[in-house]
C-alpha positions as CSV (number, residue, x, y, z in Angstrom):
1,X,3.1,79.2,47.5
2,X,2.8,75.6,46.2
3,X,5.2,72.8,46.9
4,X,5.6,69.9,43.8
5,X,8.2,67.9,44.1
6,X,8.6,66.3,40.8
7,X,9.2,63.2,42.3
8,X,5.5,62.5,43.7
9,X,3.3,61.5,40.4
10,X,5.9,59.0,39.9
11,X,5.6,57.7,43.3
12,X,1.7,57.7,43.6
13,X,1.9,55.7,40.3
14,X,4.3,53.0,41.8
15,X,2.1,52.5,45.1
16,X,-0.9,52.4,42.7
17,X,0.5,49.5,40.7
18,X,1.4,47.9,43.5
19,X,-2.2,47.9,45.3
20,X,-3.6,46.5,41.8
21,X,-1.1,43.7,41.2
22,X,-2.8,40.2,42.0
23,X,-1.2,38.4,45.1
24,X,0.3,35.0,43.7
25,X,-2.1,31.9,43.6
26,X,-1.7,30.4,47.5
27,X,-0.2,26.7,46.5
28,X,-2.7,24.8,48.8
29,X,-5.5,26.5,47.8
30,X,-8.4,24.2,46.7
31,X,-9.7,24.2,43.2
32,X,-12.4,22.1,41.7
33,X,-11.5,19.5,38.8
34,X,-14.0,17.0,36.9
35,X,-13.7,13.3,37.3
36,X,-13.3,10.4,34.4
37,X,-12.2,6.7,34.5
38,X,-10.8,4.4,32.7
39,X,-11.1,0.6,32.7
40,X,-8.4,-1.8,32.6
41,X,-10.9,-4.5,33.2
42,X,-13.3,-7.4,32.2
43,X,-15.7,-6.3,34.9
44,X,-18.1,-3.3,34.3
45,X,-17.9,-0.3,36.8
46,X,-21.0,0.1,37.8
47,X,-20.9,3.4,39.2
48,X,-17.6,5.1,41.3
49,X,-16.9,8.1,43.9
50,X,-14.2,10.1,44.5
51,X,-13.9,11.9,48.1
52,X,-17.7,11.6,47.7
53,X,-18.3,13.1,44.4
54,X,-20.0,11.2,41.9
55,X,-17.7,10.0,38.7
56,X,-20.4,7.9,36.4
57,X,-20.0,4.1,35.1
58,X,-17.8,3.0,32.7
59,X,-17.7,-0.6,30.5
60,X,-15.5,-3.2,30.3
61,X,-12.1,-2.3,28.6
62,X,-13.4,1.6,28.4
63,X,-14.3,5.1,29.5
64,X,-12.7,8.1,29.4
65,X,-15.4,10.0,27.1
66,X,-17.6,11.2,30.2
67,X,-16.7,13.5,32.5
68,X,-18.5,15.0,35.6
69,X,-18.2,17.5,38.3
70,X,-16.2,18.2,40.8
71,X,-13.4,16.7,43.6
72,X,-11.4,19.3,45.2
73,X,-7.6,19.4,44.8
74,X,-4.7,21.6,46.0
75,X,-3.3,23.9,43.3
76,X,0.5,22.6,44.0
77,X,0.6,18.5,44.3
78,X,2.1,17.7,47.4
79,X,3.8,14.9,48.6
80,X,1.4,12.0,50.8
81,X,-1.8,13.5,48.5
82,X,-4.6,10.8,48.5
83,X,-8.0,10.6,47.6
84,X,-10.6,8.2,48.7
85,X,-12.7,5.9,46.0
86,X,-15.5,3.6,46.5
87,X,-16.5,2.0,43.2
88,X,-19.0,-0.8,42.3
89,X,-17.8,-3.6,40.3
90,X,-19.6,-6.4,38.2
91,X,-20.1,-9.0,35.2
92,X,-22.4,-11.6,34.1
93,X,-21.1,-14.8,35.2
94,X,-22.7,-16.4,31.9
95,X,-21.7,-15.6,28.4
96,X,-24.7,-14.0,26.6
97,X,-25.3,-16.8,24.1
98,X,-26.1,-18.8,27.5
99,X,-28.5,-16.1,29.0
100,X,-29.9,-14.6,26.0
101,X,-33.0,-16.5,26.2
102,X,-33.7,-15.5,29.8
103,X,-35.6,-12.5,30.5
104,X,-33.3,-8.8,31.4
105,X,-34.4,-9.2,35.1
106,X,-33.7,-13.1,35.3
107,X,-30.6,-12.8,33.9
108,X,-29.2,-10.3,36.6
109,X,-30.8,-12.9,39.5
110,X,-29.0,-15.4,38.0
111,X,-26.0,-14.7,36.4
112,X,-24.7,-11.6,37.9
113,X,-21.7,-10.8,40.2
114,X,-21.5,-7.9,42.0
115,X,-18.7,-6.0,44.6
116,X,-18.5,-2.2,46.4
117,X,-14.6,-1.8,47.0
118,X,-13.3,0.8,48.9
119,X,-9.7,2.2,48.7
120,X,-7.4,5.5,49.3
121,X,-5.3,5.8,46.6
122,X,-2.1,8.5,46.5
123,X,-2.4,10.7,43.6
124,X,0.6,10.9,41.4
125,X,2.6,13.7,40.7
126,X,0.4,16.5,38.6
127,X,2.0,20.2,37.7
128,X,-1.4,22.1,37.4
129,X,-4.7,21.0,38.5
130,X,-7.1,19.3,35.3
131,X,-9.2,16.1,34.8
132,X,-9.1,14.1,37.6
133,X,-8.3,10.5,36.1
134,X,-9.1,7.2,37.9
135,X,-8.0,4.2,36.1
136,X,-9.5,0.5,36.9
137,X,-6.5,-2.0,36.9
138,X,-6.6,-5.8,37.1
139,X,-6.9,-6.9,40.8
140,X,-8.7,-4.2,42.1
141,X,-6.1,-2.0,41.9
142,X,-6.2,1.5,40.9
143,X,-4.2,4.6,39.8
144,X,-5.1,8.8,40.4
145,X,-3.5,10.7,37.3
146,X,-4.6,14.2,37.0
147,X,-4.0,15.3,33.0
148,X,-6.0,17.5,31.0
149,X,-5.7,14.3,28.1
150,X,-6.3,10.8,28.3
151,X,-4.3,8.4,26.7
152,X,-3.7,7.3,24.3
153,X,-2.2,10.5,24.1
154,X,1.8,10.1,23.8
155,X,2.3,13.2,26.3
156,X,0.1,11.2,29.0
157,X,2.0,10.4,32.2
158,X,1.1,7.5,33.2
159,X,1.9,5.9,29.9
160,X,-0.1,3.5,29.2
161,X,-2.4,3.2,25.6
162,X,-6.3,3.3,25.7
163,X,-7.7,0.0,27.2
164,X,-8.5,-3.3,24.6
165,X,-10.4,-5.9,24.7
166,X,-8.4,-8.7,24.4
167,X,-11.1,-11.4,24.8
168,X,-12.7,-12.5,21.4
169,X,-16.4,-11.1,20.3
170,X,-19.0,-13.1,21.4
171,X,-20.8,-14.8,19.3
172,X,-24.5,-14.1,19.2
């Protein structure tokens, strides 16, 4: 004698797609995001890091295009979030029509400025993780956007259009 119940398929089905239904994403749970910059400045960036990872060099009035890999962020910004960057700063002191004459590895000795800055920087206020954006500002000061566009895109937060170079050409 065989007891069904016709209740029991429909309750092995329920606990079934319950055991296969993904647990939701845990909010502070690191993920991995590429790095750019963006310069704001007359000075070239030499090279930068973000919390140690390696984000490239960018010119003066520039960047954006290059990407590389990876800082860790948490999936759900929080408030008091800050990374740490150490960048590398420069510009010839001379304009080129005074130095052009000069030999490449003269002209650094004698008519180049260099600094290594250091700063921790909050990160503003992201709804998903993407590119990790550091822009350059005048002053050494610097903002952490993280967007999956740079602007001058007109949904960017932070804003602000793609840098220009607001000096004239010079001359050769």
């Amino acid at each position: 004698m065989t007891c069904a119940t016709p209740w029991a398929p429909a309750l092995a089905a329920a606990v079934l797609l319950c055991a296969c239904r993904p647990a939701p994403p845990d909010p502070d749970a690191l993920i991995g995001v590429s790095i750019t910059g963006i310069n704001y400045t007359d000075e070239g960036v030499q090279d930068f890091f973000v919390d140690g990872a390696w984000g490239a060099n960018l010119p003066t009035y520039g960047g954006g295009g290059g990407t590389t890999c990876c800082v860790m962020l948490p999936r759900t910004w929080r408030p008091g979030l800050t990374v740490t960057v150490k960048w590398t700063i420069g510009h010839y002191t001379r304009p080129y029509k005074l130095r052009k004459h000069i030999p490449v590895m003269e002209q650094r000795a004698c008519c180049w400025s260099e600094r290594s800055l250091e700063k921790t920087v909050p990160v503003q206020q992201y709804a998903k993780p993407a590119k990790l954006q550091v822009f350059f500002l005048p002053d050494d000061e610097l903002e952490i956007w993280v967007f999956d566009a740079t602007p001058p895109n007109p949904d960017h937060p932070s804003g602000r259009p793609y840098p220009l170079d607001p000096r004239p050409p010079e001359e050769e």
